[in-house]
N, C-alpha and C positions, 0 to 999 in steps of 0.2 A: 632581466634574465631570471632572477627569480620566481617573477609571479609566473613567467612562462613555463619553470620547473615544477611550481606548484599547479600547476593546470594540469599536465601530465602527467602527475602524480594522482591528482585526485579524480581525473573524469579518465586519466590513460590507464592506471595501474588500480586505483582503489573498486573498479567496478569487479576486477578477478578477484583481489582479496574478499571482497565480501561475499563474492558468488561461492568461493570456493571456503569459507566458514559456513556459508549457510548449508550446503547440499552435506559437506564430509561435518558438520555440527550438529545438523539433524539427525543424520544416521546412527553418530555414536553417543545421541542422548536416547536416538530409540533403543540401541542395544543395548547400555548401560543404565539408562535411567527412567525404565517405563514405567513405574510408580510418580513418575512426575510428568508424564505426557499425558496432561489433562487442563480444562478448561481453567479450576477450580472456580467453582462459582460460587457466587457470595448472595443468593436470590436467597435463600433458607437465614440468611442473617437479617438481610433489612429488604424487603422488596417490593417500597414503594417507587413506583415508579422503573423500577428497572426493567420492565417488560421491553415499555414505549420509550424508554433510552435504548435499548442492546436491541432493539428491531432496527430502530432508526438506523443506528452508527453501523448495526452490517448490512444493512441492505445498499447503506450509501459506499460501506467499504468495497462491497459485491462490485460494487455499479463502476467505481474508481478501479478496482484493479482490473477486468477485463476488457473496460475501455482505452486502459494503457496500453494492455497487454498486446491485443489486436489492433489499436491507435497505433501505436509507436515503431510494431514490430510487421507491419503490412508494407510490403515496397508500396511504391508512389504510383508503379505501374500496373500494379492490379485494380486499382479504386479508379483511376485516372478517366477509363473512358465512361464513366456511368455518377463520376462525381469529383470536380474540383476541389482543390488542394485551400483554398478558399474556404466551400460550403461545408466541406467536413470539418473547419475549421470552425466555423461558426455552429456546427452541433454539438463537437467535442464540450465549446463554451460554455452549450446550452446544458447541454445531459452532465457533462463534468460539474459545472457548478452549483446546477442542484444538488448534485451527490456528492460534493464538496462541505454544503452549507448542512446537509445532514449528517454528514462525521461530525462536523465541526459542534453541532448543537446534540447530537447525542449521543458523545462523543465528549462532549462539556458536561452532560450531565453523569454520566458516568465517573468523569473525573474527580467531580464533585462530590461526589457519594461519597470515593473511595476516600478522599480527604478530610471529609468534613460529620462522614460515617462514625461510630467511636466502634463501634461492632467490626463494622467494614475495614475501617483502617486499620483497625488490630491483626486483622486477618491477611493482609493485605503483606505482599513482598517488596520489597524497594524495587525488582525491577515491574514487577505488577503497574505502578506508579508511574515507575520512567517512560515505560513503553507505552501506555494510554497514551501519557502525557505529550511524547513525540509525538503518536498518531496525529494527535489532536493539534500540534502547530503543524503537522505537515498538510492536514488540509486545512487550517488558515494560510499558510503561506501559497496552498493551489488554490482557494478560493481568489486572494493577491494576485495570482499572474492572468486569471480572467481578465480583469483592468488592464494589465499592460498588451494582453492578447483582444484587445477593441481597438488596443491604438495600429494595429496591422493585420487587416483581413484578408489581407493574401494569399495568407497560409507560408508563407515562408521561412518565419520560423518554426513551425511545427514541423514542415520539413528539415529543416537544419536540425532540431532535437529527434525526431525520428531515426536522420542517416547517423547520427550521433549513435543511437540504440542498435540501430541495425550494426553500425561496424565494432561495438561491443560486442553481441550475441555471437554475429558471425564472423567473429575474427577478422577483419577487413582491413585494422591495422589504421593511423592517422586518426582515431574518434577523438580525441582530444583537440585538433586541430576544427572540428565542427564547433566546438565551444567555444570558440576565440574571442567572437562578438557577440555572443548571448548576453543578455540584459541579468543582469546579479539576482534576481528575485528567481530565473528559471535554475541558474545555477546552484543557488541555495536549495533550492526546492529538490531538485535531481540529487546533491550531496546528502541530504538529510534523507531522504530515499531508500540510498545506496546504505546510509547508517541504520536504518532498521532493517534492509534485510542481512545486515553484520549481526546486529544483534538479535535477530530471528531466532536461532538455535539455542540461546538464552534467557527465552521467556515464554509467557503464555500462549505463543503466536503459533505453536507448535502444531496443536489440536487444528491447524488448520487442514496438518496432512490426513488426521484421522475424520474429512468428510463422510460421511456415512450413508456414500450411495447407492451402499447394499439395500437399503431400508427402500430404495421404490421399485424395485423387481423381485425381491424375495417373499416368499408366501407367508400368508397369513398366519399367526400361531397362535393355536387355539391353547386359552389359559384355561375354561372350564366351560363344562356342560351346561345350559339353563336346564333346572329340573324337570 
């Protein structure tokens, strides 16, 4: 009875609470706290190395979050006739766990810095730390369900976590009840998820809203004349 409570609590109810810190979190740190809506970057302290760690870990974070996002959130019946539940299983694996192994490795390096920095870690905020830090087991722990996702190429349970997402998103009601026999490493994985975008509106993850994709249609600004 319990663990059945705790199921519904954490994949029925904790996916609103977080959705609903992160969207009304971010707002009222835009409007209240925009001196702190910023990357703060620590390249001008120590920046050996931080180029080809922070290309790495976003290009792999790039790669992971869009993949989810369209992965998770695409009914079955739109892919269905031009790609089995299966085959896209076996790309997710593919493209996922490259971009997996790249969070994870620079994403390690980064964390490393910040720690073992004396510059850096000075500079550096306790949640600056935490939040890399989660990054960084959240994709070792997606790097882990690659392995349990070989032992079942059928795509079935990527289905089962999909409709799970879908009947979050779209209110469908019973998502909880798609987790029932999910394997503890996807569970894990999805909870720890759900716990960074709780704590999204309280860290550096912020600057993700201010992408800056004025800068590829906007005109050229001319700074000075050649003589």
């Amino acid at each position: 009875m319990f663990i059945e409570y705790l199921q519904h609590l954490i994949y029925g109810y904790y996916p609103y609470l977080a959705g609903t810190v992160f969207l009304v979190g971010s707002l009222l740190r835009f409007d209240y706290g925009q001196y702190t809506w910023k990357t703060g970057s620590s390249q001008m302290l120590s920046s050996k190395n931080m180029r080809l760690a922070s290309n790495v870990f976003h290009i792999g974070i790039i790669v992971i979050f869009f993949g989810h996002l369209f992965g998770m959130l695409t009914p079955h019946w739109v892919y269905a006739p031009f790609i089995s539940a299966g085959a896209k299983q076996i790309v997710a694996i593919v493209i996922g766990g490259i971009a997996g192994v790249m969070v994870l490795i620079g994403g390690g390096m980064l964390l490393y810095r910040r720690l073992y920095n004396p510059r850096v870690k000075a500079s550096s905020s306790t949640m600056d730390t935490l939040i890399l830090a989660i990054l960084v087991l959240q994709a070792a722990l997606g790097v882990i369900t690659v392995f349990f996702s070989l032992g079942h190429l059928d795509g079935a349970m990527m289905l089962t976590l999909a409709s799970w997402a879908q009947a979050i998103v779209f209110f469908s009601g019973g998502a909880a009840d798609y987790m029932a026999d999910v394997a503890w490493i996807y569970k894990l994985h999805v909870f720890l998820g759900l716990t960074i975008i709780l704590l999204f509106p309280f860290s550096r993850l912020v600057h993700v809203w201010s992408v800056p994709f004025g800068y590829v249609t906007r005109r050229y600004q001319l700074v000075r004349k050649r003589g």
